[in-house]
C-alpha positions in Angstrom: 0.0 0.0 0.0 1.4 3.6 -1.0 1.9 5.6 1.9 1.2 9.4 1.4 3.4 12.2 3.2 1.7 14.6 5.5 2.0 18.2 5.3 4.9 18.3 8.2 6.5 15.4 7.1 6.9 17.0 3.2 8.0 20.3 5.2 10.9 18.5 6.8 12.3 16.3 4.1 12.5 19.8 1.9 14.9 21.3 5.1 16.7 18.2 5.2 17.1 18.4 1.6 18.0 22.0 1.5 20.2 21.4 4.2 22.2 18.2 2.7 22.3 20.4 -0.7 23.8 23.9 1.2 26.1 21.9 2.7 26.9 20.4 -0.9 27.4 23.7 -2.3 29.9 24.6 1.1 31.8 21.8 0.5 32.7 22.1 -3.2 32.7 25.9 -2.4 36.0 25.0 0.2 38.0 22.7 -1.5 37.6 24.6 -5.0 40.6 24.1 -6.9 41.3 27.8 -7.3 44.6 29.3 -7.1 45.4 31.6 -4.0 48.3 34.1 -3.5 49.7 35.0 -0.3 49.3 38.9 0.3 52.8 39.8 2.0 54.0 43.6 2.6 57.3 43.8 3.6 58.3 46.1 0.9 58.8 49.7 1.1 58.1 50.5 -2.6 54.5 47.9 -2.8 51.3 49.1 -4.5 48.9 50.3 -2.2 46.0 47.8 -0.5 43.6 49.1 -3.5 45.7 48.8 -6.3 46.7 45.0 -5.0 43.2 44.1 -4.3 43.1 45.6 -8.2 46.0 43.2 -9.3 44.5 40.3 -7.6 41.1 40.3 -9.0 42.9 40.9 -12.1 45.1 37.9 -11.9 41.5 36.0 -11.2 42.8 35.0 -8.0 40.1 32.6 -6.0 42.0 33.1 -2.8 43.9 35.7 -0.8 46.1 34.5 2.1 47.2 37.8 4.2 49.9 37.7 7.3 47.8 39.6 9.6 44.1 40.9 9.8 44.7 43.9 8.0 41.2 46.7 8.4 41.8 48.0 5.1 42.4 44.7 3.1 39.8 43.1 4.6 37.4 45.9 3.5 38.9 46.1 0.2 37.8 42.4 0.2 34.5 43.0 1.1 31.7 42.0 -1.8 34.1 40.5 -3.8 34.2 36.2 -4.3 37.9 36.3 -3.3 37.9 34.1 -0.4 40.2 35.1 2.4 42.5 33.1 5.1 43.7 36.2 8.1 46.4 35.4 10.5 46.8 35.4 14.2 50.4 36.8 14.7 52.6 34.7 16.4 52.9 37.5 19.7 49.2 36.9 20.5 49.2 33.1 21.0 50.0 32.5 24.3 47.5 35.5 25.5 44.5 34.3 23.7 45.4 30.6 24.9 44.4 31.3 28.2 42.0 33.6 28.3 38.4 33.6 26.1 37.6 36.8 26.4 40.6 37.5 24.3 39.9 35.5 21.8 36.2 36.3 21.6 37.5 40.0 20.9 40.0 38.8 18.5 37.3 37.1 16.8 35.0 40.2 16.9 37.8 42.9 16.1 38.5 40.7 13.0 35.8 38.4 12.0 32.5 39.7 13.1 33.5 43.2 11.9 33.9 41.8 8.1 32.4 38.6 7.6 30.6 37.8 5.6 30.3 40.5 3.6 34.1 39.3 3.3 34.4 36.1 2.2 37.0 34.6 5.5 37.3 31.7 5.0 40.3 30.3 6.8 42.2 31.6 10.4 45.5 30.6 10.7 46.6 30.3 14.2 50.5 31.7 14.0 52.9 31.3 11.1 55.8 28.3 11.1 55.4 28.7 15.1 57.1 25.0 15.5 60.5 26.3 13.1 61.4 28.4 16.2 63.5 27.4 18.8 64.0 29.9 21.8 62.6 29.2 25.2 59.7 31.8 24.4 59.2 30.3 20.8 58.5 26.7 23.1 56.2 28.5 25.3 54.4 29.5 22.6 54.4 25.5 20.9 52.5 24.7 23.9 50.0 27.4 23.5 49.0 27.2 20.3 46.0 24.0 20.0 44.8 26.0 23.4 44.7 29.1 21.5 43.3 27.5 18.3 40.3 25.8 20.3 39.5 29.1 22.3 39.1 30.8 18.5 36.9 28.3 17.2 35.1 28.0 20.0 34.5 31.7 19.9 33.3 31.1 16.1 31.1 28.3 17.4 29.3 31.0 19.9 29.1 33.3 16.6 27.4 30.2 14.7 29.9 30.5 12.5 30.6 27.1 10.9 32.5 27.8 7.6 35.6 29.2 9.0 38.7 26.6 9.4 41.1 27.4 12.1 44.7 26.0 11.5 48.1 26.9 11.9 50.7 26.8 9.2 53.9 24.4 9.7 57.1 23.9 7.3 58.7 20.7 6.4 61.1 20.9 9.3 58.4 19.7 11.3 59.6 16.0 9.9 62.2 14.4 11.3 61.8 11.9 8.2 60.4 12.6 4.6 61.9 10.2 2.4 61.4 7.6 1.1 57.3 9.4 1.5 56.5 6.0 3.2 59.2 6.7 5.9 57.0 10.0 7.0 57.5 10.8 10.3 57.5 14.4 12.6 60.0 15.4 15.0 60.4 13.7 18.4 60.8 16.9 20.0 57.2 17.6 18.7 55.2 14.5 18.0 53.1 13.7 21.1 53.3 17.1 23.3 52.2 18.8 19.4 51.4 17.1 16.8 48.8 14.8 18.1 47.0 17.3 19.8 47.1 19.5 16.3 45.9 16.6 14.7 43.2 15.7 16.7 41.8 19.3 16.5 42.5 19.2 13.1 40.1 16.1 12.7 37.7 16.5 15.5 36.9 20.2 13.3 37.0 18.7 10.2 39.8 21.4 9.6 42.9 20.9 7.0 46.7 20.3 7.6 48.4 23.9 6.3 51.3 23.1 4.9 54.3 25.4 3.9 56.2 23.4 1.1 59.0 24.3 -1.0 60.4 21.8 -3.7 63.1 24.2 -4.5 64.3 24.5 -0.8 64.9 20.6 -1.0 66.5 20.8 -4.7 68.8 23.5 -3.6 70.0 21.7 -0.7 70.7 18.3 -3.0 71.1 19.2 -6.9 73.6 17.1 -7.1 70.9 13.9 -6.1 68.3 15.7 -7.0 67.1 16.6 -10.6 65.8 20.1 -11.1 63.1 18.8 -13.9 62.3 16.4 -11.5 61.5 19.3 -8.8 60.0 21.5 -11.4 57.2 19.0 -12.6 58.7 18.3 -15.8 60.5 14.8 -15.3 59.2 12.9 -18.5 60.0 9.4 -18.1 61.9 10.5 -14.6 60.3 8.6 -11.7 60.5 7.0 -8.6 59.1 3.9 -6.6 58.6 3.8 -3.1 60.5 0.7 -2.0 57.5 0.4 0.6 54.4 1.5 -0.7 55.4 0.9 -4.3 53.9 4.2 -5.2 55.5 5.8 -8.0 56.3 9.8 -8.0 56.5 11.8 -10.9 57.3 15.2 -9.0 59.3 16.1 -5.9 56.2 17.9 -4.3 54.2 14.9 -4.6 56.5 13.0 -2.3 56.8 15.7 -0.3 53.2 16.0 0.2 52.6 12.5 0.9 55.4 12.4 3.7 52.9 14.3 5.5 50.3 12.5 4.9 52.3 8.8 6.2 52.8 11.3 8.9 50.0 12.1 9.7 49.0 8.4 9.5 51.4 6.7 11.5 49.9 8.5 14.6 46.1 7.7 13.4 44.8 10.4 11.5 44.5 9.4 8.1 42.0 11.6 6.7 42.7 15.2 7.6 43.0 17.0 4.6 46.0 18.9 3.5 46.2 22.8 2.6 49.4 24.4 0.5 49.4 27.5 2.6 52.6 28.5 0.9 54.1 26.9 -2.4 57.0 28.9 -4.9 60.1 29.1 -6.8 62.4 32.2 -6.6 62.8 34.3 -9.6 66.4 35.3 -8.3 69.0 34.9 -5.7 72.9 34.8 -4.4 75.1 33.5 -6.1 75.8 30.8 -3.8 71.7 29.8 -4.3 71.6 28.0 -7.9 68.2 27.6 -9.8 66.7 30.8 -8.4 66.0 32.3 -12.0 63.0 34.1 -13.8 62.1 31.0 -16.0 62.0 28.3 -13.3 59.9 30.4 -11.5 57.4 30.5 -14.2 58.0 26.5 -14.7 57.5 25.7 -11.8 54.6 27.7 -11.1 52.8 27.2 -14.1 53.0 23.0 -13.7 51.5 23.8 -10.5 48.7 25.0 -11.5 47.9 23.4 -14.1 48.5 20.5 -11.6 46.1 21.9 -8.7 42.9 23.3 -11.5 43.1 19.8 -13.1 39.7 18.4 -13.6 39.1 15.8 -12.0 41.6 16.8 -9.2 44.6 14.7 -9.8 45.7 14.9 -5.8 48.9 12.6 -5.2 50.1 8.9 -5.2 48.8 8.5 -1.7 45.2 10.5 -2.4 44.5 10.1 -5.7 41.8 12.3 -6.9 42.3 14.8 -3.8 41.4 18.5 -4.2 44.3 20.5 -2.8 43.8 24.3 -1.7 46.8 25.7 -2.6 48.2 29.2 -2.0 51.0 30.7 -4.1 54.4 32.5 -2.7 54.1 35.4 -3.3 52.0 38.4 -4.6 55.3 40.5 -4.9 58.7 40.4 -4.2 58.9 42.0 -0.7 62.6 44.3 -0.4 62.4 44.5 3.4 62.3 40.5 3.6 65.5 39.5 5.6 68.0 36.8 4.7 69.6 35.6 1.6 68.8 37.0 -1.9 65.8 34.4 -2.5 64.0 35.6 0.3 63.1 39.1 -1.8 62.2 37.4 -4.7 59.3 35.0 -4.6 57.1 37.6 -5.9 54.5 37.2 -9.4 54.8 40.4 -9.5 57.6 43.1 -8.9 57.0 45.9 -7.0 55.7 48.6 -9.8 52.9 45.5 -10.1 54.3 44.5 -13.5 54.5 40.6 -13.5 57.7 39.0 -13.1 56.8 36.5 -16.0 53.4 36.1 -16.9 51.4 33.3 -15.3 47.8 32.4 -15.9 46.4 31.1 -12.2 43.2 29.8 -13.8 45.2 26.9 -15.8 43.1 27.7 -18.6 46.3 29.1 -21.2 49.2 27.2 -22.4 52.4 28.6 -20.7 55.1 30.5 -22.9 58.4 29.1 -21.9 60.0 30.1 -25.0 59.5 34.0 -24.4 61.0 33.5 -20.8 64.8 34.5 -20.3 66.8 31.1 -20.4 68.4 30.6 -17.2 72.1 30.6 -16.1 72.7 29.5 -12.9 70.3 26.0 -12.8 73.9 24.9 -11.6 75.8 25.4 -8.2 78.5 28.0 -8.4 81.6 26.8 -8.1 84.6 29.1 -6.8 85.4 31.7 -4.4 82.4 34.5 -3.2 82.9 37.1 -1.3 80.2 39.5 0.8 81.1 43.5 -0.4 79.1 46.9 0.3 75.9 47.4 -1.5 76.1 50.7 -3.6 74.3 53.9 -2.1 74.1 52.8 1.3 73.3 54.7 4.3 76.8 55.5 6.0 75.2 55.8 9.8 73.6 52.0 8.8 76.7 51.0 7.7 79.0 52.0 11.0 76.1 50.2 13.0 76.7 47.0 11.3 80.8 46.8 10.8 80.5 47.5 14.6 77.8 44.0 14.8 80.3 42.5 12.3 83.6 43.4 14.5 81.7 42.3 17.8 80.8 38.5 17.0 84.6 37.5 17.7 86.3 34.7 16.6 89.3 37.1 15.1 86.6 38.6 12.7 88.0 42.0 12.1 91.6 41.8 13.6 93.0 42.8 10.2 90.9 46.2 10.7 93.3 47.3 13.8 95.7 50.2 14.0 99.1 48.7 12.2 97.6 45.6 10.9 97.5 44.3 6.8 93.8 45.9 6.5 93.7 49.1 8.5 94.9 51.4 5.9 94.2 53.2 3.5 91.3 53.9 6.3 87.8 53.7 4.3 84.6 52.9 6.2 83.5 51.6 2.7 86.5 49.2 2.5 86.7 48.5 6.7 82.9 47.1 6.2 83.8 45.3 3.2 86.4 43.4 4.7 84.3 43.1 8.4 81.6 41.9 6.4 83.7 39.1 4.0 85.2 37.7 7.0 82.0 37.8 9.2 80.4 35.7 6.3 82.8 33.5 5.9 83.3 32.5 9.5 79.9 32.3 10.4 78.0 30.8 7.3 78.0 27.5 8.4 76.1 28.6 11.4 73.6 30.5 9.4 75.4 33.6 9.0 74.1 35.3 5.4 75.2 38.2 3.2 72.8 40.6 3.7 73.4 42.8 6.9 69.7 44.5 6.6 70.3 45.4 2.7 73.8 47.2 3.1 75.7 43.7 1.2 75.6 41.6 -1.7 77.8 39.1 -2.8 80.5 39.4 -5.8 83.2 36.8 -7.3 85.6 39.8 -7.7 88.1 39.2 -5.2 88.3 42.4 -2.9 91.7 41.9 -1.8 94.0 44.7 -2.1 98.0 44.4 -1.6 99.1 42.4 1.2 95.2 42.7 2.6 93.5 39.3 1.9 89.3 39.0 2.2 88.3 36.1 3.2 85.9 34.3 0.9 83.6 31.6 0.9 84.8 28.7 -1.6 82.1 26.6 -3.4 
């Protein structure tokens, strides 16, 4: 006999209906394959908030990752279908981790004020918190699930369900990586962190944000490592997990899927991973090969052809997995510190002319032969020394020869009265030699040339008469 709905019973099956099909549309709506950029601003010479928010819609961006909560950005952003990950700085963690008052104001100042009229979509709790190692940075590793639960808790009180919390980690939270089977995190970190990440991560349905840079591993290896191999172009180039008997065509892949057997290993099989950051530099040192304009655009290109593919082509471990993926970066950033790379990650330079023209739809074939062929996809092999930069600030310059002179270790004792390097008596040449030596006995500690801008590196020997710079040899 047919049975016949009633009234009520039609009313409810519509809401569940409506319901299962919203939640449809949210779910395809958060793991859209769109490109992001992250929106960094250490520059002193970058376009203003409206003209970026300009560039971005024009580069047909679908995501915008920022490095703060910035008021005008995020009004900028307003109305527009650019959806939006904001940052908790890494200074606030530990206050908001103990106290929920803080983070319900955090969440009003920041969330309530914009959304969702701007389309947040993501909060990332601190940025590559677990990379630092002070005894502050520690008290922060153990604040940071507290002070991501106490922000999505305060979301929860907002009924605000379509916000992700998550915090963004780099591949030095792996103590093992390769082969991808042999996944593991660091000791120091695996059950005091990383399980309680990763049970907040599933228990919220949240993703895994993941800061991954092929190049950083080529560089480090070239020599066991090939560069086509890194920049999605190995052809025939594979290789086969020994254990899983998966077979990689790309260095991220394997990268990636370290996480993932990770993440496995300690029962979490399913949380979903996010590229919060993902680039090639478009120039460098000379001691950093394969920074160059047109493995940038390689690089980048493959990737997003890779990440738009349709279906989603995910990795040897999650076939057919949509990845959110966020590009580094909107522009090269001048006041970034650090080697040469470290300015120039950028799609765009800082007039907001592209670097090299990159389609981050996938939709256009990529035009490799108009790109400047590269000359340093090679390591540098020879002597390099660390020099002045032209038109520097003298007062800067004093302040670091006298941080250069006062690390030790015999740095500038050829700089004293009646010694091979005192005369002829030039601040210029005294801080080129400080700054040569400094490098040279500290670069295996960390030590770069860079001192804030007022260096760069040269393969003209320095030297003069009997006063020998030291260089770094290659």
């Amino acid at each position: 006999m047919e049975k016949h709905s009633s009234g009520d019973e039609v009313t409810e099956m519509c809401l569940l209906a409506l319901s299962f099909f919203s939640f449809l549309a949210f779910t395809h709506a958060e793991t859209s394959s769109k490109i992001g950029v992250n929106y960094g601003q250490l520059g002193d010479n970058l376009p203003s908030p409206s003209q970026s928010i300009e560039l971005i819609k024009s580069m047909k961006a679908g995501r915008v990752k920022l490095y703060d909560a910035n008021p005008e950005i995020l009004n900028l952003l307003s109305g527009t279908k650019i959806q939006v990950s904001i940052m908790v700085p890494n200074q606030e963690i530990s206050n908001i981790s103990s106290n929920q008052t803080l983070a319900d104001q955090w969440v009003r100042d920041n969330v309530l004020s914009y959304h969702p009229q701007t389309m947040i979509r993501f909060i990332v709790v601190g940025n590559e918190v677990l990379s630092y190692y002070s005894d502050r940075d520690r008290e922060t590793w153990s604040n940071l699930v507290p002070a991501m639960r106490r922000i999505k808790k305060s979301l929860q009180a907002n009924n605000i369900p379509n916000i992700k919390v998550g915090t963004s980690v780099a591949m030095d939270v792996m103590e093992s990586s390769f082969p991808p089977s042999s996944g593991m995190f660091r000791s120091d970190i695996l059950d005091t962190l990383m399980v309680p990440l990763l049970e907040f991560l599933s228990g919220t349905n949240s993703f895994f944000f993941l800061d991954v840079y092929p190049y950083l591993a080529w560089s480090a290896n070239p020599s066991n490592i090939s560069l086509d191999y890194a920049l999605f172009r190995g052809g025939n180039l594979n290789y086969t997990d020994p254990i899983s008997n998966l077979t990689y065509t790309n260095l991220l892949d394997e990268m990636l899927d370290s996480v993932i057997f990770a993440m496995e290993k300690l029962g979490y099989p399913n949380i979903r991973l996010l590229i919060s950051e993902t680039g090639w530099p478009n120039a460098g040192d000379v001691d950093q090969p394969g920074a160059n304009v047109y493995n940038a655009a390689l690089y980048n290109q493959n990737l997003i052809k890779k990440m738009t593919a349709k279906p989603a082509v995910g990795t040897p471990a999650r076939p057919g997995m949509t990845i959110p993926t966020f590009i580094f970066a909107l522009y090269n950033e001048n006041q970034k510190r650090g080697p040469g790379t470290e300015r120039h990650w950028g799609l765009l330079d800082c007039n907001g002319k592209p670097v090299y023209g990159v389609d981050l739809t996938g939709e256009q074939e990529s035009n490799d032969d108009q790109l400047p062929m590269p000359q340093n996809n090679k390591p540098y092999q020879g002597k390099i020394w660390c020099v002045v930069a032209s038109e520097v600030n003298p007062e800067q310059l004093v302040s670091a020869l006298i941080y250069a002179c006062s690390q030790g270790n015999g740095t500038c004792d050829a700089l004293m009265p009646g010694k091979e390097c005192y005369e002829p008596f030039s601040l210029l040449s005294q801080a080129s030699y400080a700054f040569s030596s400094y490098w040279a006995k500290f670069r295996s500690l960390g030590a770069n040339c860079y001192f804030n801008g007022l260096a760069v590196q040269t393969t003209e020997d320095p030297s003069r008469g009997s006063c020998k710079f030291a260089s770094v040899t290659l």
